[in-house]
C-alpha positions, 0 to 999 in steps of 0.5 A, spaced: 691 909 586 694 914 590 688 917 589 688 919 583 680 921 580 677 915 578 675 919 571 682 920 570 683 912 571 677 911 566 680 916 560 686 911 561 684 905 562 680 907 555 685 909 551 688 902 553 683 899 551 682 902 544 690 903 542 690 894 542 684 894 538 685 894 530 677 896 529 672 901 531 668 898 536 661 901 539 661 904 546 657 899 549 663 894 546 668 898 550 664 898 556 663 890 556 672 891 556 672 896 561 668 892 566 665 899 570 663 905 568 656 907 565 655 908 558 654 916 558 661 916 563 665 913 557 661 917 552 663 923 556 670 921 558 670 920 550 668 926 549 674 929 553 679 925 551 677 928 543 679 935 545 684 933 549 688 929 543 687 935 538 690 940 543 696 936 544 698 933 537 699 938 533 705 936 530 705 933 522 710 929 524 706 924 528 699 924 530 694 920 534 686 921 533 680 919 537 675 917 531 667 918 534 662 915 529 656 914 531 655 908 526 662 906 526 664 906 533 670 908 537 677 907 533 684 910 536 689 912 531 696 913 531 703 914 528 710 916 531 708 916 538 707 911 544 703 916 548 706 918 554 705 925 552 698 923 553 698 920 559 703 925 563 697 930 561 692 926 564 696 925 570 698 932 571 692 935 570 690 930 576 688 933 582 692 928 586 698 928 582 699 935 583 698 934 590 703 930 589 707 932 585 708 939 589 709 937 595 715 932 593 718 938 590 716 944 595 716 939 601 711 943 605 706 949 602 700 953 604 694 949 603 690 956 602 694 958 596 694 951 594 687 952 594 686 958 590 691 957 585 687 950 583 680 953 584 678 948 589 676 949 596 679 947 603 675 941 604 676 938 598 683 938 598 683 934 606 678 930 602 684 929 597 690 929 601 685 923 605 685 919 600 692 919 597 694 918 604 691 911 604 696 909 599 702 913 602 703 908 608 705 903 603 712 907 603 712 910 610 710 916 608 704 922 609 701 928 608 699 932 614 695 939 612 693 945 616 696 951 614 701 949 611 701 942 607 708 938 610 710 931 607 712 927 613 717 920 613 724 919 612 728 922 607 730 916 605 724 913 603 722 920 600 727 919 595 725 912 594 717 914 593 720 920 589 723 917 583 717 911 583 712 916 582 716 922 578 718 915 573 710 914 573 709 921 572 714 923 566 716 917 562 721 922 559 725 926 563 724 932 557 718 932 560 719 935 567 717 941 567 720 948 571 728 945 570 733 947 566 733 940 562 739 940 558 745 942 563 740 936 567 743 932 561 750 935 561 751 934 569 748 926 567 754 925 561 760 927 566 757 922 571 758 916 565 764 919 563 766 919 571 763 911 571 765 909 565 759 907 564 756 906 556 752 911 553 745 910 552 738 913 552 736 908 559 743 911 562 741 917 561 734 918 563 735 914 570 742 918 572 738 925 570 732 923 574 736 921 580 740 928 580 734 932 579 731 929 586 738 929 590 740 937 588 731 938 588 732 934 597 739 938 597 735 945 596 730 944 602 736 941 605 733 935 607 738 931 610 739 923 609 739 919 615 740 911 615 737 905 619 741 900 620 739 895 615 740 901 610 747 902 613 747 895 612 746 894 605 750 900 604 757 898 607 755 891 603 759 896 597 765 899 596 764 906 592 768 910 587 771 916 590 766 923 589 767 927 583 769 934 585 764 937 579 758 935 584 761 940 588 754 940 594 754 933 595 758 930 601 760 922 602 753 919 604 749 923 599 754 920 593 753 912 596 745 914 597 745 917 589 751 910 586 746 905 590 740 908 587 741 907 580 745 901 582 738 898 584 734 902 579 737 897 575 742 902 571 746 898 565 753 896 566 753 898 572 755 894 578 758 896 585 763 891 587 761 888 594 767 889 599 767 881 601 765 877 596 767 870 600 761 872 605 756 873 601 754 866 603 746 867 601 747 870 594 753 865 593 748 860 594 742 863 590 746 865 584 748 857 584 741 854 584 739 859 579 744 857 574 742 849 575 735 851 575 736 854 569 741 849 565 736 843 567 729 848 564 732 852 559 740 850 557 747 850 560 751 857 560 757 858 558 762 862 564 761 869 561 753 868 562 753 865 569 758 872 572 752 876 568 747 872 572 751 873 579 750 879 578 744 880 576 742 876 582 745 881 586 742 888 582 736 884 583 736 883 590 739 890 591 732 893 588 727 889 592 730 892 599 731 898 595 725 899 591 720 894 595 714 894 590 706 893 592 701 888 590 699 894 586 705 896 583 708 890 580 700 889 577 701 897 574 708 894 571 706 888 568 702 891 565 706 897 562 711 892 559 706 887 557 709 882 562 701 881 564 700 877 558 705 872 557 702 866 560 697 867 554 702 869 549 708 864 550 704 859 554 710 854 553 715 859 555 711 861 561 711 854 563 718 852 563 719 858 567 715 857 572 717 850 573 724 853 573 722 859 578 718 853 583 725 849 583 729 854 584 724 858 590 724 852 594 731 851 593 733 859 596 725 861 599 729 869 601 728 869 592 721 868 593 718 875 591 713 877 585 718 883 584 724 878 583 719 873 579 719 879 574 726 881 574 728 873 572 723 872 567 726 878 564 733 875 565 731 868 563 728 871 556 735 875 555 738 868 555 733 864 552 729 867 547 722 866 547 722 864 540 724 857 544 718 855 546 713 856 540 708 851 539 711 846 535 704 844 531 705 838 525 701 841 519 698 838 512 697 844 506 694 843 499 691 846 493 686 843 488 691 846 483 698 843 484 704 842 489 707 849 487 700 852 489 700 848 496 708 849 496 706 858 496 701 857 500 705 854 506 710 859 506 705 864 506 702 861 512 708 860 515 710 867 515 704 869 517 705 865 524 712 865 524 712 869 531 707 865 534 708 858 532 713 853 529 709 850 523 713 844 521 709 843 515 708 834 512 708 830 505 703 825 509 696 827 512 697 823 517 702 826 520 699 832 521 695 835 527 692 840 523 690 839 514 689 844 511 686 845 504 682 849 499 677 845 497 673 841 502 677 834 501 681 835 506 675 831 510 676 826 507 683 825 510 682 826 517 684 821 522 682 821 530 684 827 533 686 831 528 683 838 526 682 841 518 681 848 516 678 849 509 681 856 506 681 860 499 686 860 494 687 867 495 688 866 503 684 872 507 684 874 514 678 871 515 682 864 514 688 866 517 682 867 523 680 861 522 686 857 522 689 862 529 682 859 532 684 851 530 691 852 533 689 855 538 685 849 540 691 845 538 694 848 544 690 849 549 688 841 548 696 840 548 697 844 555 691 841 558 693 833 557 701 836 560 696 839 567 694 831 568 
């Protein structure tokens, strides 16, 4: 991963691993999860990671601790903060980062200064700069080293690789360092003005990061230069007219910068193509995705089918903009928990599959893991995940009354709420699940059915045990729709 340390990767796939975990765990448990690594590498990268968090959170209003007990085990604690803090520190004090990082900012630099300033020798740094290189071929890209340390490919895909690995690197563009933040901010609220686009912190955040990497390419002087299928995509659009506060910018450079936020996704933000009537293929598409849609999840009104046209559109625009590796979309699934869908909402995640199935046979341009993920997430805006819970039947009772029973469903079904829709019986046998405080639950079983016997005063060991049933209730569900 742009040859990044593997310690670095360790500390935070560790870090990962423990802030999903509700209980100490030891290390040899931590190991099993991680995959790799020896025992004492992880205790030693725990270790590390202990007096790296003491350092950085200091602040009464928010906290995180890493816990090392040697007859508890590991637990990570933390209130008030989602740890990029953290993260932005392991990756700045990675070596490969700050190659990175200084020769996207500087363009080229001594490698011998380089050198004395990070206290490593010259052959470790060809090493480095070796292995970084391997991963920048995926965005025609590479980093020469002589002398001097000289970033090599075209601006434009510069610019592109500048904003995916900055966004990586600075969750939160107050983070960046060496700049004056606030008048980055200012000039960002007089681009929304001048868009009139909506203010809010996601606007902000990307118009700031793309005005950083212009006026930082501007100060090297680092000229934009398209192919055609660039000056295609570009001449797709009409433009507002640049506004006179960006004094340095000229034309190209003012389309470039609307075109990028366009296709980093940006809120409420759309470009106006400049003949619609021949944009046969997205015409197309945007059809068989909104019949897709009504046939797997409903109909849409005519408000919703112009937000889904020109999503499609932004979509699209992003790939050829922002065409994201394997690898990539691996890291951004993960960062926004898009990886554990299918186990999570595994209804939900069938009914889009069989909608994405549809809809790519019928428009295979669309058929990309990039657009798969940009449609689910716009699925899930017109179709709440809440949908497509398991619907599962259940039988609940107490030895001691109907309003014990009646106090003990609603506190299981609150319980669930978010993961299943209860629909709870008078007749054990029109469950698919009884559960009961006493062991005569049994006595009402019929083929096929499941039981679960709980204490009156329900604990999380029950609720454990009732999860675990349902569950299985589910898979067994899945598993006959699969014949």
């Amino acid at each position: 991963m742009l040859g990044m340390d593997k310690n670095t990767v360790l500390k935070i796939q560790i870090i990962e691993t423990l802030d999903g975990l509700q209980s100490p765990i030891s290390l040899k448990e931590l190991q099993e999860k991680i995959g790799y690594a020896s025992l004492g590498t992880i205790r030693v990268n725990c270790k590390e990671l202990q007096a790296i968090i003491e350092e950085l959170y200091t602040d009464e209003d928010y906290f995180l601790t890493l816990r090392m007990d040697n007859g508890r085990g590991i637990q990570l604690d933390r209130s008030s903060t989602n740890l990029q803090s953290l993260t932005s520190y392991l990756y700045k004090h990675d070596l490969a980062c700050e190659i990175i990082r200084t020769i996207l900012t500087k363009r080229k630099i001594s490698a011998i200064q380089f050198c004395m300033d990070k206290n490593i020798s010259e052959s470790k740094l060809r090493r480095k700069i070796k292995e970084i290189n391997q991963d920048l071929s995926d965005y025609d890209l590479y980093i020469s080293c002589s002398t001097k340390i000289s970033l090599k490919g075209r601006e434009v895909d510069v610019r592109r690789f500048y904003y995916i690995f900055f966004r990586g690197l600075y969750r939160q563009f107050s983070q960046v360092e060496r700049i004056n933040i606030e008048s980055y901010f200012q000039l960002a609220n007089q681009v929304e003005d001048y868009l009139k686009l909506s203010n809010n912190p996601t606007n902000l955040e990307m118009i700031c990061f793309w005005l950083l990497i212009t006026n930082q390419s501007l100060s090297k002087k680092s000229e934009l230069i398209f192919n055609n299928t660039e000056k295609a995509l570009l001449n797709r659009f009409k433009y507002p007219k640049k506004p006179a506060f960006l004094k340095t910018w000229n034309t190209n450079e003012w389309r470039f910068f609307l075109y990028a936020i366009y296709s980093s996704l940006l809120n409420d933000f759309e470009l106006q193509p400049k003949n619609s009537s021949r944009d046969l293929f997205f015409n197309q598409a945007v059809s068989h995705w909104i019949k897709s849609f009504t046939t797997h999840f409903r109909p849409l009104n005519s408000r919703e089918q112009k937000y889904v046209g020109s999503k499609l559109k932004q979509h699209y625009a992003a790939l050829a903009f922002f065409r994201l590796n394997d690898p990539m979309i691996d890291e951004l699934g993960n960062n926004v928990a898009l990886n554990h869908v299918q186990s999570q909402f595994p209804y939900y995640y069938r009914r889009f599959n069989t909608f994405w199935q549809e809809f790519t046979q019928a428009v295979p341009g669309y058929d990309y893991r990039q657009l798969r993920i940009y449609s689910f997430l716009t699925c899930v805006n017109l179709y709440s995940l809440e949908n497509c819970l398991p619907e599962i039947s259940v039988y609940a009772f107490s030895e001691h009354s109907d309003l014990f029973s009646i106090f003990i469903q609603e506190k299981i079904n609150l319980y669930f709420k978010n993961r299943y829709h209860l629909t709870f019986v008078e007749a054990p046998r029109e469950a698919q699940v009884i559960i009961g405080t006493t062991p005569a639950c049994k006595n009402f079983l019929s083929e096929g059915q499941e039981s679960v016997i709980i204490r009156s005063n329900i604990t999380a060991t029950d609720y454990t045990d009732i999860e675990t049933i349902l569950e299985k209730i589910v898979r067994k569900d899945l598993a006959q729709a699969e014949k």
